[in-house]
N, C-alpha and C positions, 0 to 999 in steps of 0.2 A: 689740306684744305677740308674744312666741314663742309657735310652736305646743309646744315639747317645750325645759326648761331643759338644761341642761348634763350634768346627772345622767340626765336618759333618754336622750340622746343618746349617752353614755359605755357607757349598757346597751344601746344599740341595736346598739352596734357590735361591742361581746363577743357578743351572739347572733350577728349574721353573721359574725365570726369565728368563732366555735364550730361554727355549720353549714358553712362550708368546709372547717374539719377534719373534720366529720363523713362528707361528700361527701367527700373527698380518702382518707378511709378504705374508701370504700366501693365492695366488688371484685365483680366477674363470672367466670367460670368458664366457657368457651366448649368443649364438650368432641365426638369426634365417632366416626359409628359407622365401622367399619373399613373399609367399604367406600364411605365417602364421601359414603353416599346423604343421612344424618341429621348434622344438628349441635344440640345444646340448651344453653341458656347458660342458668346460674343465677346468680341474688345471692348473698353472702357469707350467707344467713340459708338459703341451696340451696331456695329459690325459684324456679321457672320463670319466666326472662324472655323466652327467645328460642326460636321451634324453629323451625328452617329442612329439607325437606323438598325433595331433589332431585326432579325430574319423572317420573325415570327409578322413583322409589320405585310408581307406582301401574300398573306395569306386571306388577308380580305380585296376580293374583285374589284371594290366599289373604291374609284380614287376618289369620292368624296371624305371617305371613313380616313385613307390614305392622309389627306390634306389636313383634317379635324385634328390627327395628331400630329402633325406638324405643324399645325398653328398653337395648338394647347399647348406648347413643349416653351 
């Protein structure tokens, strides 16, 4: 006895084809602040995926200077 006839098996394989195209659609956005300190990467829905924070960023006191580049970025 099969676990799944031919007919789910036929569906099985349009979903994972459907979800590859859906991954293969789907973009990042890696953008950075000007002086190099910040990078932040969003999803195509401009999602926060990534935020990368050079060492050198925590050498200024002032969390306003702190926030400036991270909104610049």
């Amino acid at each position: 006895m099969e676990l799944f006839d031919a007919g789910h098996m036929m569906f099985l394989r349009q979903q994972r084809q459907e979800l590859r195209e859906l991954q293969a659609r789907r973009t990042e956005t890696t953008v950075f602040s000007p002086d190099g300190l910040v990078s932040a990467t969003v999803d195509e829905r401009g999602h926060l995926t990534g935020l990368w924070l050079d060492g050198r960023i925590y050498r200024s006191p002032d969390s306003r200077v702190f926030s400036a580049k991270v909104i610049e970025s």
